[in-house]
C-alpha positions as CSV (number, residue, x, y, z in Angstrom):
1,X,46.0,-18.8,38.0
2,X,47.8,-15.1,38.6
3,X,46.2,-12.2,37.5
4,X,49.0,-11.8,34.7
5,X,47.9,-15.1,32.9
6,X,44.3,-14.6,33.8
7,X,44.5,-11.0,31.9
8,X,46.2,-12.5,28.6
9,X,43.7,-15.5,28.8
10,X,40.7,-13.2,29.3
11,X,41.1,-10.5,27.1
12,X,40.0,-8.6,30.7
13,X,43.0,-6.3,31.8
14,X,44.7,-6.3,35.1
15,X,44.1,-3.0,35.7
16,X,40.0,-3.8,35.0
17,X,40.0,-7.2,37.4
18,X,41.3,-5.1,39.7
19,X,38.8,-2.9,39.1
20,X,35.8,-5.7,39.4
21,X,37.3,-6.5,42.5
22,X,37.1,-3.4,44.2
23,X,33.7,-3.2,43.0
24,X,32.9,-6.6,44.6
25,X,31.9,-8.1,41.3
26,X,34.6,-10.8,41.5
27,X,37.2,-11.7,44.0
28,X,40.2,-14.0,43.6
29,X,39.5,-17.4,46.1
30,X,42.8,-17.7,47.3
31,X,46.4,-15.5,47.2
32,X,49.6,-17.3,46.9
33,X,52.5,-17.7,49.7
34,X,53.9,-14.1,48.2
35,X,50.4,-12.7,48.8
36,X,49.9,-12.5,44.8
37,X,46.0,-12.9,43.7
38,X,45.0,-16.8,42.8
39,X,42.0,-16.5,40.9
40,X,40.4,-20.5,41.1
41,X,38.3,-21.8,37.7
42,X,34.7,-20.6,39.4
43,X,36.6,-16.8,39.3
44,X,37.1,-17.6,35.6
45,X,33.9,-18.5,34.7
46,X,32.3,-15.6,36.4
47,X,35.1,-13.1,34.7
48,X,33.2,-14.7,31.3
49,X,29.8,-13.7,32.8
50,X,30.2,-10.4,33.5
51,X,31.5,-9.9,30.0
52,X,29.1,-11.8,28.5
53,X,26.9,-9.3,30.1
54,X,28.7,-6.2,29.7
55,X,29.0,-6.9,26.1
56,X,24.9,-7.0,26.3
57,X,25.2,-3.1,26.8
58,X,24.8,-3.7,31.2
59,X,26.3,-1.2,33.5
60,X,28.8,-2.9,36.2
61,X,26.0,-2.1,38.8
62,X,23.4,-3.7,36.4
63,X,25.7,-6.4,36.4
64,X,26.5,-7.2,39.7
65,X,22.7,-6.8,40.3
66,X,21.8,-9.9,37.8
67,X,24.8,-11.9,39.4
68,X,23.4,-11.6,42.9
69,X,20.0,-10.5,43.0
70,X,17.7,-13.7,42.8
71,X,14.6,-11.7,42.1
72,X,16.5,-10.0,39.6
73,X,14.8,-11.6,36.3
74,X,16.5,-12.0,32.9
75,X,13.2,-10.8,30.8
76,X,12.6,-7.9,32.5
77,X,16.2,-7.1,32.0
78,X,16.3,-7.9,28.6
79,X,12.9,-6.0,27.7
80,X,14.3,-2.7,29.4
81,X,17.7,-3.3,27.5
82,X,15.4,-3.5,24.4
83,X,13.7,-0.6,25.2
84,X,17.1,1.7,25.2
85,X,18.7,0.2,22.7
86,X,16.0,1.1,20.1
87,X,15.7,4.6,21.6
88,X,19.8,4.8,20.9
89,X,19.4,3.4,17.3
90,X,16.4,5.7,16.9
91,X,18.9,8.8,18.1
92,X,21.9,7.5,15.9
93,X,19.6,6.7,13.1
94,X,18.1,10.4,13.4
95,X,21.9,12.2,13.6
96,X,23.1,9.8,10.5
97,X,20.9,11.1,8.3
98,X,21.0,14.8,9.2
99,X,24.9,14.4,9.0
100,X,23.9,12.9,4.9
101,X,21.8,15.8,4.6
102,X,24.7,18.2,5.3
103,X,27.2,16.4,3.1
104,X,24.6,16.1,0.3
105,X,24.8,19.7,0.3
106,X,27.9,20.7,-0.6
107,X,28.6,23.0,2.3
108,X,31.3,25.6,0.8
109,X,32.2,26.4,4.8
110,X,31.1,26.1,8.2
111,X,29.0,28.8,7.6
112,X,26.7,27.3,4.7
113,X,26.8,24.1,7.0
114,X,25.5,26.0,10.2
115,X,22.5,27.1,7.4
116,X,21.9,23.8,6.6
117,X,21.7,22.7,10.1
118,X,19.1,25.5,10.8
119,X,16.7,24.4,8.5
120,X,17.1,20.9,9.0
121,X,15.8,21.9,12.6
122,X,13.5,23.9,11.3
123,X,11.7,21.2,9.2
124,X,11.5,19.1,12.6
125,X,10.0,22.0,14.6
126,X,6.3,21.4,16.6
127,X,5.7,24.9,14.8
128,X,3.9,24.6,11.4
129,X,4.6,28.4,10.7
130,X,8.7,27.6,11.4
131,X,8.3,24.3,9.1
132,X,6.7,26.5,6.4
133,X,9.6,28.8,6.6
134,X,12.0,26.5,6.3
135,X,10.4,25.0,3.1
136,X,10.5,28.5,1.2
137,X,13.7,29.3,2.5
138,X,14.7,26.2,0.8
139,X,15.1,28.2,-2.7
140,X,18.1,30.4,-1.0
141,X,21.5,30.2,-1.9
142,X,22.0,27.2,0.6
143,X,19.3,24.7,0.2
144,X,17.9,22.1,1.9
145,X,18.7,18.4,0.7
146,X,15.9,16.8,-1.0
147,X,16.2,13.6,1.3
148,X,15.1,16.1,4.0
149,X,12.3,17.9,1.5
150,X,11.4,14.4,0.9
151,X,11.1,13.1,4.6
152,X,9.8,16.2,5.7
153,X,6.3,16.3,3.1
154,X,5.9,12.5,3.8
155,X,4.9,13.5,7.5
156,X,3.5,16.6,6.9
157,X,-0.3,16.4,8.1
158,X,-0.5,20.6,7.9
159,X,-2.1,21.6,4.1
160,X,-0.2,24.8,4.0
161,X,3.0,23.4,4.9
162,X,2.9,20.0,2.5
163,X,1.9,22.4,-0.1
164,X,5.2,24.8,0.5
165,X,7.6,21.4,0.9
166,X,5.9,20.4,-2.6
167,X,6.8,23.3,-4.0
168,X,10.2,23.2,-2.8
169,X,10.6,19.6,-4.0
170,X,9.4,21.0,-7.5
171,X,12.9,23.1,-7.8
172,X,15.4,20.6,-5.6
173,X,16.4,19.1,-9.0
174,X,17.4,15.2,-9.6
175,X,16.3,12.6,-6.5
176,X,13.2,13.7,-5.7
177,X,11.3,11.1,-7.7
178,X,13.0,8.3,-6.5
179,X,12.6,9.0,-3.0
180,X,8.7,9.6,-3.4
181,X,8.6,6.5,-5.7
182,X,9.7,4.9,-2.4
183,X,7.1,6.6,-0.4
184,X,4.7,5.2,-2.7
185,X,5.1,2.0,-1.1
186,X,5.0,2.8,2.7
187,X,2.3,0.2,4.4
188,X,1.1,3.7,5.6
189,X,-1.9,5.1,3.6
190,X,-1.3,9.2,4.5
191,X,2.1,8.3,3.6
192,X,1.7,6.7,-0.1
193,X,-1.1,9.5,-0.1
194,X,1.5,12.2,0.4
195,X,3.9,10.5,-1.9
196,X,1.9,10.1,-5.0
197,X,1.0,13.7,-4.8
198,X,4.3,15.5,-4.1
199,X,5.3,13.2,-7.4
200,X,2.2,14.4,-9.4
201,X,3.7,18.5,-8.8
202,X,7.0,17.3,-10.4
203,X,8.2,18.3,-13.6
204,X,10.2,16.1,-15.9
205,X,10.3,12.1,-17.4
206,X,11.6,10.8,-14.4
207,X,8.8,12.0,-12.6
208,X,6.3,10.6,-15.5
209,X,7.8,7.3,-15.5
210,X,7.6,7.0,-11.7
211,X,4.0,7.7,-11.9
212,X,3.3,5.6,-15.2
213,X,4.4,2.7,-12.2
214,X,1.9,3.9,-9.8
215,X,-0.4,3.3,-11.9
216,X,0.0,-0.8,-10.9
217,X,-0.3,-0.3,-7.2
218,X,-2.6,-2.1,-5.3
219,X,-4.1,1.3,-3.7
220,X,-6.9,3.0,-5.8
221,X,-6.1,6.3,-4.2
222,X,-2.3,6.0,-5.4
223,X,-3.4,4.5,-8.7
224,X,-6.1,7.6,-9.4
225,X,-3.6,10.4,-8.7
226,X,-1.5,9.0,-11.1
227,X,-3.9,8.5,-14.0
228,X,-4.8,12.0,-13.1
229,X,-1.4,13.5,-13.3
230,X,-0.7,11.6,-16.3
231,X,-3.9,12.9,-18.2
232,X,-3.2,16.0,-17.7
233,X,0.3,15.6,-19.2
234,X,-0.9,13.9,-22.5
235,X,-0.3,10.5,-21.4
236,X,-2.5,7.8,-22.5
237,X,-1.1,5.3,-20.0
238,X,-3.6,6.1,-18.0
239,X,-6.6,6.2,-19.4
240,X,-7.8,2.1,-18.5
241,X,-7.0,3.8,-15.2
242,X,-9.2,6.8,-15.4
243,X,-12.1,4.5,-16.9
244,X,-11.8,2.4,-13.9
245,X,-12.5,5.7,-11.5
246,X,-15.2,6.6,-13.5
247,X,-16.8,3.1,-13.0
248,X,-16.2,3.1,-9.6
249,X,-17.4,6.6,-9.0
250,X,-14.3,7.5,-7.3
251,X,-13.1,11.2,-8.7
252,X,-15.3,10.2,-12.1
253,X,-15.5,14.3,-12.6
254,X,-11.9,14.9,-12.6
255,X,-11.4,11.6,-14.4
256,X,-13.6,12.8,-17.4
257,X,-11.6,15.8,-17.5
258,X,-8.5,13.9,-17.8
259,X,-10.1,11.9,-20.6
260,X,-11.3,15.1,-22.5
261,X,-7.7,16.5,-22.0
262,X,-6.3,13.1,-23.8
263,X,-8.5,13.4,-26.6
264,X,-6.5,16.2,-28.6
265,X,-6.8,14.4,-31.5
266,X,-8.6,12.3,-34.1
267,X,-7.2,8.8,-33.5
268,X,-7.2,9.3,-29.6
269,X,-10.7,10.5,-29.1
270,X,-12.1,8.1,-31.4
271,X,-10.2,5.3,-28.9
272,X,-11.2,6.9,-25.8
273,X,-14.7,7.1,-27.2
274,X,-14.9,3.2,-28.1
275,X,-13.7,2.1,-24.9
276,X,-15.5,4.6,-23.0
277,X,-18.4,2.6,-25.3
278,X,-17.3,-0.7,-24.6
279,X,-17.1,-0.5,-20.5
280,X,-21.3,0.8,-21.3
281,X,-21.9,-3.0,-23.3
282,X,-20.4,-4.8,-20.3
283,X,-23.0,-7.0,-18.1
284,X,-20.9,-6.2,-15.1
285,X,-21.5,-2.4,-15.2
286,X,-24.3,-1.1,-13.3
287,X,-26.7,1.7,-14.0
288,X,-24.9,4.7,-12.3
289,X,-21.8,3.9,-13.7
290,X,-23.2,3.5,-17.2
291,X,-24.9,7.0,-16.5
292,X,-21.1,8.7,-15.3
293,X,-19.2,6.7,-18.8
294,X,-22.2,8.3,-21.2
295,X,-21.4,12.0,-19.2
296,X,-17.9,11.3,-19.8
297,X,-18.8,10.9,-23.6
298,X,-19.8,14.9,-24.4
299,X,-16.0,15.6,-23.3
300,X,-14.6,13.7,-26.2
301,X,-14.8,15.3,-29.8
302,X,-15.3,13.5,-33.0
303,X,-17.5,11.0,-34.7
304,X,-17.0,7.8,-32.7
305,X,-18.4,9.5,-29.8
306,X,-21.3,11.7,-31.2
307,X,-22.4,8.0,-33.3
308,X,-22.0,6.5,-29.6
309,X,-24.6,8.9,-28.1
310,X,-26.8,8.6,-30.4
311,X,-26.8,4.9,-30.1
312,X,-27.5,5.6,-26.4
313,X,-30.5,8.1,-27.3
314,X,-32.1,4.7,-27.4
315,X,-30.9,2.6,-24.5
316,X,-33.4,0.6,-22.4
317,X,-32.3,2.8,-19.2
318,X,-34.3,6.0,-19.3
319,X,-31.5,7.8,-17.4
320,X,-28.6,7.3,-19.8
321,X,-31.1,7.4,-22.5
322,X,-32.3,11.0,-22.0
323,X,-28.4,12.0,-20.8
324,X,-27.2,11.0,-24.3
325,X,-30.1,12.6,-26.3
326,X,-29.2,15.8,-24.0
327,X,-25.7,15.8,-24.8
328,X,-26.2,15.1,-28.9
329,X,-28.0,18.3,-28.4
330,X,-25.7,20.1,-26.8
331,X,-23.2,18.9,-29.7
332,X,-25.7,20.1,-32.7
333,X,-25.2,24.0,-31.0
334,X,-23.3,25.9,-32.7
């Protein structure tokens, strides 16, 4: 077979076998009377090879190595090929999303783009103090996008700097609840940690709904944050939540705080109060944590809880006993 019909059959170009042949990757076994290249079916089938391997992202001296070299194995070859292709994803993946960030942004001109493109830098710097900057800077007339606010406070391990990218996130507008809804379920603790925080600092219903959700996730951490948040924004979502923190001991302070917060009225402190009562009744609550739920009582106003107290004045455990008779006095003050 010539090289013409070889080419078309291939796909491989003339100019290219030509090129394989200089480099001793594939030679032609015979030439015809006119001295024309004869290329026999073994030449074909190792054409095929080396683009079978080319295609696997091999240089032509990677190539002809695996053709030739008997020692020359296919796993180590394919675990190095493995290796650099993730680092070249990894690189792609990285200048994708910094080429979003830009057109998320709105650039007016190359100069608002070159701004963007500093701070976006700026947020990946080894230097806390530069990250920090970046974050504030982020309220300037060009600001960062808040995929990049977003990515940036879910690695952030420096306090000072997490708390700047939070407060940047506060004023980015629309997105940002989403995207740390999404954090909320990295298999990453410090990540969901970091999520469920930066959401609790954001204003608005989005941000409420998204953290009325947490409030089913399997980690206690996530789950507390957002009971927390929510008390302290009237929600009463979350109190089975922050009754379950007070139980467990985990935050029980800040939980009765929430609680107290919650009951702004009648009808909602006299709830709180009765099921702050009932998790006291159950068999399956121990003595400390019926000692934090009867402290958690002198936060909540009305009746239902001052009748509850009393009822505890009496209890068979000395410790909640005396607690409630200490707190009924603390209500009779004027």
């Amino acid at each position: 077979m010539l090289i013409g019909e070889v080419a078309r059959r291939s796909g491989v170009s003339a100019r290219m076998l030509r090129h394989y042949e200089s480099l001793g990757l594939v030679s032609p076994s015979g030439r015809t009377g006119s001295g024309y290249r004869e290329y026999a079916p073994q030449d074909i089938r190792r054409i095929f090879h080396i683009e079978s391997l080319r295609a696997l992202g091999l240089s032509l001296r990677e190539v002809k190595r695996a053709l030739e070299d008997g020692d020359f194995t296919p796993s180590a070859l394919v675990e190095d090929l493995i290796r650099r292709t993730r680092t070249r994803i990894e690189a792609e993946t990285e200048l994708l999303t910094r080429l979003r960030g830009i057109h998320a942004a709105g650039p007016a001109d190359w100069e608002d783009a070159l701004q963007i493109v500093t701070l976006l830098q700026a947020l990946g710097s080894t230097s806390a103090d530069a990250r920090q900057r970046a974050a504030l800077s982020s309220a300037d007339d060009v600001p960062v996008p808040v995929e990049a606010l977003v990515e940036a406070v879910l690695a952030e391990s420096d306090p000072h700097v997490a708390g700047a990218l939070r407060w940047a996130l506060a004023r980015s507008g629309e997105g940002a609840p989403a995207l740390l809804a999404a954090g909320i379920g990295s298999p990453v603790a410090a990540v969901r940690e970091r999520a469920v925080r930066s959401l609790t600092e954001l204003p608005g219903d989005q941000a409420t709904a998204e953290l009325r959700e947490a409030l089913a996730h399997p980690d206690p951490v996530v789950r507390g944050q957002a009971a927390l948040a929510l008390g302290t924004r009237g929600d009463a979502d979350a109190v089975p939540t922050l009754l379950d923190m007070i139980v467990a001991g985990r935050n029980d302070t800040d939980a009765a705080d929430a609680l107290s917060l919650l009951a702004g009225d009648t009808a909602t402190a006299d709830r709180i109060a009765a099921r702050l009562v009932d998790r006291l009744a159950r068999d399956t609550t121990g003595a400390p944590a019926r000692g934090r739920l009867t402290q958690a009582l002198a936060g909540i106003p009305g009746t239902a809880a001052s009748h509850a107290l009393t009822e505890l004045a009496d209890d068979a455990d000395r410790a909640v006993a005396l607690t409630a008779t200490y707190l009924l006095r603390l209500r009779d003050e004027p």
